[in-house]
ROGUVEX-94260 format. One record per residue (C-alpha): residue in one letter; x, y negated, z negated. Coordinates in steps of 0.05 Angstrom, whole numbers, plus 32768, in hexadecimal, padded with zeros to 4 digits. Layout:
! residues N
AXYZ ...
! end
This chain:
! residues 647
X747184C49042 X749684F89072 X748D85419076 X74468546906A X742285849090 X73D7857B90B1 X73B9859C906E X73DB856A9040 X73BB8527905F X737D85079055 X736284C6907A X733684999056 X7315845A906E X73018427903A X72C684009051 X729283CE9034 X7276838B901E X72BC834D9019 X72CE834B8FD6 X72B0838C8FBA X730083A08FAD X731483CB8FE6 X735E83A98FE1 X735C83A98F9B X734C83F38F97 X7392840A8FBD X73C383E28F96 X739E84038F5B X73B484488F7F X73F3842D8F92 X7401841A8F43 X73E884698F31 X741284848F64 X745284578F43 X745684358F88 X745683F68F71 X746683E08F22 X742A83A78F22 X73E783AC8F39 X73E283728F78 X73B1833F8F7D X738B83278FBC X738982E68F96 X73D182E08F8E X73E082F98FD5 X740E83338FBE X73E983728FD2 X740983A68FFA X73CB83AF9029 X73BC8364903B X7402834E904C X73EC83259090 X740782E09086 X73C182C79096 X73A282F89062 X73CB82DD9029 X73B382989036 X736982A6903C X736282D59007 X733F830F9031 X734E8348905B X734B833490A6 X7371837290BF X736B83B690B4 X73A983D89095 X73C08425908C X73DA8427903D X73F28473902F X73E4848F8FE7 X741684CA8FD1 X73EE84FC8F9A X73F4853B8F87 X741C85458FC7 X73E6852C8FEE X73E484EE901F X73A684CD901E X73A9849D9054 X738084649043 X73668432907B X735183F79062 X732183C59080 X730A83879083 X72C3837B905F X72B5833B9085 X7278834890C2 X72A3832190F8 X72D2836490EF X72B5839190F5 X72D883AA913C X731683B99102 X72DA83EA90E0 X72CB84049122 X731384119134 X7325842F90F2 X72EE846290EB X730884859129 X7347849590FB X732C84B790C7 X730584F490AD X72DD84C59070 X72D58485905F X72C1846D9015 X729584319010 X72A984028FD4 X727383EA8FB1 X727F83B48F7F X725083CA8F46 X7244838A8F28 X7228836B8F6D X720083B08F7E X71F583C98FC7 X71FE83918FEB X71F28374903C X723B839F904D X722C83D49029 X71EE83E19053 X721D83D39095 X72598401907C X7227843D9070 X71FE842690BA X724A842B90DB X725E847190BD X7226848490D2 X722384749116 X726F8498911C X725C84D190F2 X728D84C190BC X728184E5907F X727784B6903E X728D84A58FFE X7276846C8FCD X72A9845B8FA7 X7286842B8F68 X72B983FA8F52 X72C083C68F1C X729F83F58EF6 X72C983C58EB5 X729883878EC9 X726583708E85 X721E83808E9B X722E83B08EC8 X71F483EB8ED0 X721184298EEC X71D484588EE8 X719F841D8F08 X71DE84168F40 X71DD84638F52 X719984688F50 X718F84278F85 X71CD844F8FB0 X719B84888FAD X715884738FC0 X717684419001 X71A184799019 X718384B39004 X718884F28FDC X71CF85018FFB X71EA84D58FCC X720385018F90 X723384EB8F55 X726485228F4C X725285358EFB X720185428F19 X720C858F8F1F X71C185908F28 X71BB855C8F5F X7200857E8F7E X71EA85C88F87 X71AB85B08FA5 X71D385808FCD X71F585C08FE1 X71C785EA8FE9 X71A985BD9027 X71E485D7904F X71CF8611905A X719786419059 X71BB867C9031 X71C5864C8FF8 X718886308FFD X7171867C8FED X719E86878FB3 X7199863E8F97 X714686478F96 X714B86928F70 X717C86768F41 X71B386878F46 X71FA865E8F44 X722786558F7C X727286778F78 X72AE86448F7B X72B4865C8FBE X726886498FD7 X7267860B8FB0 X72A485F38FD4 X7295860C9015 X724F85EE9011 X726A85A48FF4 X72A6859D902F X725D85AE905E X72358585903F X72698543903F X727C85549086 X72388553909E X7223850F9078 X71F0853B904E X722485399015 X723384E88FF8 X725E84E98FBA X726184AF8F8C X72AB84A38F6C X72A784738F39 X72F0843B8F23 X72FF84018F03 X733983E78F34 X735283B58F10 X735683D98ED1 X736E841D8EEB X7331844D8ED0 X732384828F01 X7357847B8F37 X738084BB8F34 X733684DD8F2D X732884BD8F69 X736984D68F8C X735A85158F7F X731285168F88 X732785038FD1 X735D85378FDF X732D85678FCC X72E2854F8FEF X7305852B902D X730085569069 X734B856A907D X7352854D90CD X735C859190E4 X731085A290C3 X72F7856490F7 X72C9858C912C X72EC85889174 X72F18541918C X72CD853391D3 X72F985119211 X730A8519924C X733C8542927F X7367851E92BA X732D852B92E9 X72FC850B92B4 X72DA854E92A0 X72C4855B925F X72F285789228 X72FD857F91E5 X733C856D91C0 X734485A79182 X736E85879143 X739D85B89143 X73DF85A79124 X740185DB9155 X73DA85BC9197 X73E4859191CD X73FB854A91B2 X73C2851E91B4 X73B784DB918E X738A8498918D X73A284549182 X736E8438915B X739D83F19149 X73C883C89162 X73F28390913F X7416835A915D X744F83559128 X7477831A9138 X74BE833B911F X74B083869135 X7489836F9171 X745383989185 X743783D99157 X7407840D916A X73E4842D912F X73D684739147 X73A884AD9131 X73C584F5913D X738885219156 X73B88561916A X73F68576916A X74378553915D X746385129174 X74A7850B9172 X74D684D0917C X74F384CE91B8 X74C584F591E4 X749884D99222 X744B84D0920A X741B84C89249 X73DE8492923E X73A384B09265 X738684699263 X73BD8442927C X73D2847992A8 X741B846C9298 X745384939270 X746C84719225 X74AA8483920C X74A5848891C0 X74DF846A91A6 X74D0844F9151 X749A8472912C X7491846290E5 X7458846490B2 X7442842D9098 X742C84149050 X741383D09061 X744D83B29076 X748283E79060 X7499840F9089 X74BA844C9089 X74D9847090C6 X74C984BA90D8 X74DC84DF9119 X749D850D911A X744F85069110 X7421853E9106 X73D885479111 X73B4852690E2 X73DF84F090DB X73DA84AC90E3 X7421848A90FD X744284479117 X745584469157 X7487840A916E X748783E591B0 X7457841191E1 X746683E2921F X741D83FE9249 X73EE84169200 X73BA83EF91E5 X738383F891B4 X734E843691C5 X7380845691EB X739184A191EF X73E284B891E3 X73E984FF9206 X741A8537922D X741E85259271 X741385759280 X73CC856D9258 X73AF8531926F X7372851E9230 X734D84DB922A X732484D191EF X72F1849B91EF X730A845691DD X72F6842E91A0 X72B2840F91A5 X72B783C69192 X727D839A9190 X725B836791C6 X7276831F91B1 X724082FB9191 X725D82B29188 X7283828C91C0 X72AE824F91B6 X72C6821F91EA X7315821091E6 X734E81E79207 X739781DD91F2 X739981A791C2 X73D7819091EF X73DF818A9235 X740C81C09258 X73FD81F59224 X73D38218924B X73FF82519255 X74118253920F X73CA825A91F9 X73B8828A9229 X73FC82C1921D X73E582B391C7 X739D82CA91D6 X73B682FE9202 X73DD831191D5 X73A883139197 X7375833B91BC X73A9837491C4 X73A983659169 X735383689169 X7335838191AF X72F183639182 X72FC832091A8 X72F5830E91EF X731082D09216 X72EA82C2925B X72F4828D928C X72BC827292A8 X72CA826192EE X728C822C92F2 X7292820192AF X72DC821A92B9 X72DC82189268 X730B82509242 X72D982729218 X72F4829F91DC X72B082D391C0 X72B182FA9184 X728583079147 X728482C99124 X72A38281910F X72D382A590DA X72F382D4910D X72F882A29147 X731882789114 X734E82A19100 X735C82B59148 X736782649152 X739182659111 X73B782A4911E X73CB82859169 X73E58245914C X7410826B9117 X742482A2913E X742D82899188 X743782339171 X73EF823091AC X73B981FB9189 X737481F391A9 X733C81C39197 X72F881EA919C X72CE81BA91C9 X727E81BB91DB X726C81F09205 X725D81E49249 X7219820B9273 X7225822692B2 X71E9820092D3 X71D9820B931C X71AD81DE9347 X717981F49380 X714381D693A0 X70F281E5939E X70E581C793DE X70FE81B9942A X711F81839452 X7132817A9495 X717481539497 X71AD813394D0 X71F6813094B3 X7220810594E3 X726A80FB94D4 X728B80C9950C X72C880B09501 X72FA80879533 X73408077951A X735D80629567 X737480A4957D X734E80E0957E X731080DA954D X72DF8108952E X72998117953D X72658147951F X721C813F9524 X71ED8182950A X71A1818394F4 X719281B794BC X715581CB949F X715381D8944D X71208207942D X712A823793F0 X7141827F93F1 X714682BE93C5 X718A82BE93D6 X71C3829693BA X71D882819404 X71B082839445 X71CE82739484 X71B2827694C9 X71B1824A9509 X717E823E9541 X71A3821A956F X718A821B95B9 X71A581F595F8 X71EC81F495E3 X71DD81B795B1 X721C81C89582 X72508203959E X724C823F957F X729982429566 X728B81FD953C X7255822A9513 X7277824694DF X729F81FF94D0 X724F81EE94BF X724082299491 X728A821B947C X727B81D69464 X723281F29445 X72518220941E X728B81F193FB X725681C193F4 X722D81ED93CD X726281EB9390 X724F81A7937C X720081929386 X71ED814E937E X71BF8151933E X71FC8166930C X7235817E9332 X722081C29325 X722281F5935F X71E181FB9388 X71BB8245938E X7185826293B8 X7183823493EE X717382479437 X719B821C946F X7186821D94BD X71B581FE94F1 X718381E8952F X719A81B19552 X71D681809550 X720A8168957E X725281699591 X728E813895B7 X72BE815E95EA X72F3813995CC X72E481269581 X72C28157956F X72DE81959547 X72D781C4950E X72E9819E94D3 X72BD815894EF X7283819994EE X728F81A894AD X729681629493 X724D815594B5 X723481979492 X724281759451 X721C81339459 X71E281619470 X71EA8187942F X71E981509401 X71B081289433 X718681689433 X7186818193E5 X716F813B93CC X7139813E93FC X7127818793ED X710B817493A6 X714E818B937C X714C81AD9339 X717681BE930B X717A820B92F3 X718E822692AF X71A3826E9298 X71738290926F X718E82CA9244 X716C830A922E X7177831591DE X716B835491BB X716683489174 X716A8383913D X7154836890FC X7134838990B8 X70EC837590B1 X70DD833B9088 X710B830F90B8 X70DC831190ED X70BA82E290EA X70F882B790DC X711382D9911F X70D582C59147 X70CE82879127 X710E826C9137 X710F828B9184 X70DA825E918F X70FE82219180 X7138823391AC X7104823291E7 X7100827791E4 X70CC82B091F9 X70C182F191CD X70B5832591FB X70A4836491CD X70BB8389918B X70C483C8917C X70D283ED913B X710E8418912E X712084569111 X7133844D90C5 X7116840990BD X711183B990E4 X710483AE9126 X712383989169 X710A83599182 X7110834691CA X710B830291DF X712782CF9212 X7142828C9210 X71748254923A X71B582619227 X71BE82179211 X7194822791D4 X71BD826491BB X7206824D91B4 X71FD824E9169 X71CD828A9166 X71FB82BC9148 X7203828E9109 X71BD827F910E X71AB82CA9109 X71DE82D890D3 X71C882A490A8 X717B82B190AD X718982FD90AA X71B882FF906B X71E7831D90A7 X71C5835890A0 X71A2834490ED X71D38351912F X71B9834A9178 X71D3835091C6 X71CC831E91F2 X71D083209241 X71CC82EB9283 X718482F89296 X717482C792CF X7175827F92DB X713E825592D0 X7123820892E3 X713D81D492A4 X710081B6928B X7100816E92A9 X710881469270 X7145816E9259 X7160817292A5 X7157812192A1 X718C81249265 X71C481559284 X71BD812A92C8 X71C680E992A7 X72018107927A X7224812492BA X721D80DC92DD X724480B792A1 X727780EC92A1 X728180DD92E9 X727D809092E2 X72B0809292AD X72DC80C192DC 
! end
């Protein structure tokens, strides 16, 4: 896999619905290319790309993998992804390595729900496309009703290479000379034709359907070839935006003989090599050895092993060039999205986009004192997919892990057991309630307490009313009632108070607190007897203020294709939520906005999946709390006063 020059590499991204035989597709290659003797099988857990411990037992790609294909003394680097929806930050990621991705299309099943997402995701990167029609071999398979489906859902860019009709007008869209000589009649030299197909695929105007039977072999050296000669080379890639050490704008040109600059686009936690950084070369050249700056992390990497990898064969090299897509071992400070540069030409390109977590789970260590372990695992892991998040909410003071789905947060759980020996249980999911009050009191706390020696006494009078802030402190105090250096012991005890109200424990917003009157003891008195009294006015005084509890209400923007919604709207209203407006977007559906208590929406991303034959995603955001209706507030009181009984 060594000495290839910028001109001799391709990068290829295969994309698509699970199952439509992405995996399949590369040992197919790999057989062609006499790489391996025996075509793999994802069933049999022998395939060169899924070679992940976890992939093997589940029978699907969870990972994405770089598998090189040698032909015609080309390297076609192939990137292959999961087709799951819960990974789709690997597609993400692995679209910023390449100049094309090819979306597998089983042609028995037709275009199906990650078809229409693989083509949506190019798209929005400005990958150029392939559709690459396998298990062509299949009984009852209709090729011709298949391209003509690909055609009319994604347009007239979608050409099948033997169509010379359908390709010179294809061509001739690129550009207005053409267009001339096309419409007088007359054909295109080699020369135009070529120029006006590497335009045309560049641009997205150009989609070529490739057609294979994996599994039997028809096709695939076609295929190869059909890609070293339509994939744009990575030096053809227009100038890559970023930005300079004083965050201007710049562009980063891929020129083999430039500046060395490079994106990690994955990282794998490899419990032999340790860590590995999967990097893109953009410009220029890395060599073993040498200091690489990271412009994110600010810090110098010595590059000590590269290698290339072919799922999980490796073989060492001690130069990269532009173009190129290497292994880099152990970067101590580098992490997924980041930029490798020269100190002396400081470049940062933009970092990976992953998606908003849609599903959280609540976890604990399934044994006590593994705490740390679980936390350094899922440290650990989110280097592996940067797709997953893991929050610690300070008020339920629950560890919450967020990503895509059940199938992804499941294999996180799995992978941290296997990998790190860390269980968890997943347990219910606690709401970060708050309490307040709708009314006002007017309250004495007295603490008075004599133990023979010197004792403690703290008398104040407060007055309770609601605020628009979260905390409102002020006193009134006249004649010299309370001295002024036991005030802050009050507000003191107000405050800590305030983390546990009486209704549910939960901590109290929005309340307004005036110190008036009170008294004091030359001798007993002092700051913490103050504070003590400020505490039995704050529990005295929110009871009497008319408490309520408070719940958070999120804002959810739903995209979803047409005829789900009324499913959508339906369904919002059961989870006590408000639809706010819709709007209809470019290309087809529309974007729902709505609002609803978070309690209602802890399953919503299965919900939405399910209803929406996954082809429906949405946001969702903390809006502002809200009063609990009573006879639900009735329910989480009375819960929170058996947990504390049984305490």
């Amino acid at each position: 896999m060594k000495g290839y020059t910028s001109d001799n590499i391709r990068n290829v991204a295969l994309v698509g619905h699970g199952g439509s035989g992405k995996t399949t597709f590369l040992e197919s290659c790999l057989l062609a290319t006499k790489v391996v003797s025996r075509l793999g099988k994802v069933e049999d857990g022998n395939t060169v790309s899924d070679w992940d411990k976890m992939e093997i037992e589940k029978g699907y790609s969870i990972n994405t993998s770089v598998v090189p294909v040698e032909y015609n003394k080309v390297k076609i680097n192939f990137v292959d992804t999961p087709g799951f929806f819960d990974f789709v930050g690997e597609v993400n990621a692995a679209l910023r390595a390449v100049e094309a991705a090819a979306i597998v299309v089983d042609a028995s099943a037709g275009i199906e729900v990650g078809t229409e997402k693989a083509w949506a995701s190019c798209k929005k990167f400005g990958v150029p496309r392939f559709f690459l029609i396998n298990k062509i071999e299949k009984d009852n398979v209709e090729i011709d009703q298949l391209i003509a489906d690909l055609k009319s859902q994604f347009g007239t860019a979608v050409v099948t290479l033997d169509d010379k009709e359908a390709l010179n007008e294809a061509i001739a869209e690129t550009d207005e000379e053409l267009m001339e000589k096309y419409f007088s009649g007359e054909e295109f030299t080699d020369a135009e034709f070529n120029s006006g197909m590497s335009k045309g695929i560049s641009e997205g105007d150009i989609v070529p359907i490739i057609q294979v039977s994996a599994l039997e072999g028809t096709g695939i050296e076609d295929a190869l070839q059909t890609f070293i000669n339509l994939v744009p080379k990575a030096t053809d890639h227009a100038p890559y935006p970023a930005k300079d050490a004083s965050d201007g704008d710049v562009e980063v040109v891929p020129d083999p003989a430039g500046n060395p600059v490079a994106l990690v686009f994955k990282t794998i936690a490899d419990q032999v090599l340790g860590k590995i950084s999967l990097a893109k070369v953009i410009s220029g050249s890395f060599k073993s050895g040498q200091d690489a700056y990271n412009s994110v992390a600010e810090k110098s990497e010595k590059l000590g092993t590269m290698f290339f990898l072919r799922g999980k064969n490796r073989e060492d090299t001690t130069e990269v060039n532009a173009g190129d897509i290497v292994a880099f071992g152990k970067l101590q400070n580098t992490r997924t999205g980041d930029t490798l540069c020269d100190k002396g030409n400081i470049v940062k390109l933009p970092t990976i986009e992953f998606p908003q977590p849609t599903l959280y789970q609540a976890v604990e260590p399934k044994s006590k004192g593994d705490e740390e372990k679980v936390g350094t695992g899922l440290n650990r892991l989110m280097e592996e997919d940067p797709s997953f998040v893991l929050e610690r909410n300070n008020e339920t003071h629950q560890t919450l892990l967020g990503g895509q789905g059940e199938m992804q947060l499941n294999i996180i759980k799995a992978k941290l057991k296997d990998k790190f020996g860390a269980d968890v249980d997943t347990v219910p999911q606690k709401i970060a309630y708050r309490e307040t009050i709708k009314g006002t009191s007017d309250v004495q706390g007295k603490h008075k307490k004599q133990t023979g020696g010197a004792g403690q006494y703290g008398d104040v009078h407060i007055k309770f009313a609601p605020s628009q802030e979260e905390f409102e402190f002020t006193e009134s105090l006249f004649g010299g009632s309370i001295p002024k250096n036991y005030v802050p012991a009050v507000e003191k005890g107000l405050r800590e108070s305030m983390e546990k109200g009486p209704l549910a424990g939960c901590k109290v917003v929005n309340i307004k607190a005036d110190l008036y009157d009170g008294s004091y003891h030359d001798v007993d008195s002092n700051e913490m007897a103050f504070k003590i009294a400020a505490s039995l006015a704050f529990k005295k005084g929110i009871v009497e203020a008319n408490p309520c509890l408070l719940e958070p209400v999120m804002r959810v923007e739903i995209t979803v294709p047409d005829e789900y919604m009324g499913d959508i709207m339906g369904d919002m209203n059961k989870r006590r939520g408000k639809i706010l407006g819709s709007e209809p977007l470019t290309g087809g559906g529309q974007k729902v906005i709505a609002e609803a208590p978070q309690a209602e929406l802890f399953d919503y991303a299965i919900t939405v999946r399910s209803m929406t034959q996954a082809r429906g995603t949405f946001t969702m955001e903390f809006e502002r709390y809200e009063p609990v209706p009573a006879h639900l507030a009735e329910k989480i009181i009375a819960a929170h006063k058996a947990e504390e009984e049984e305490k």
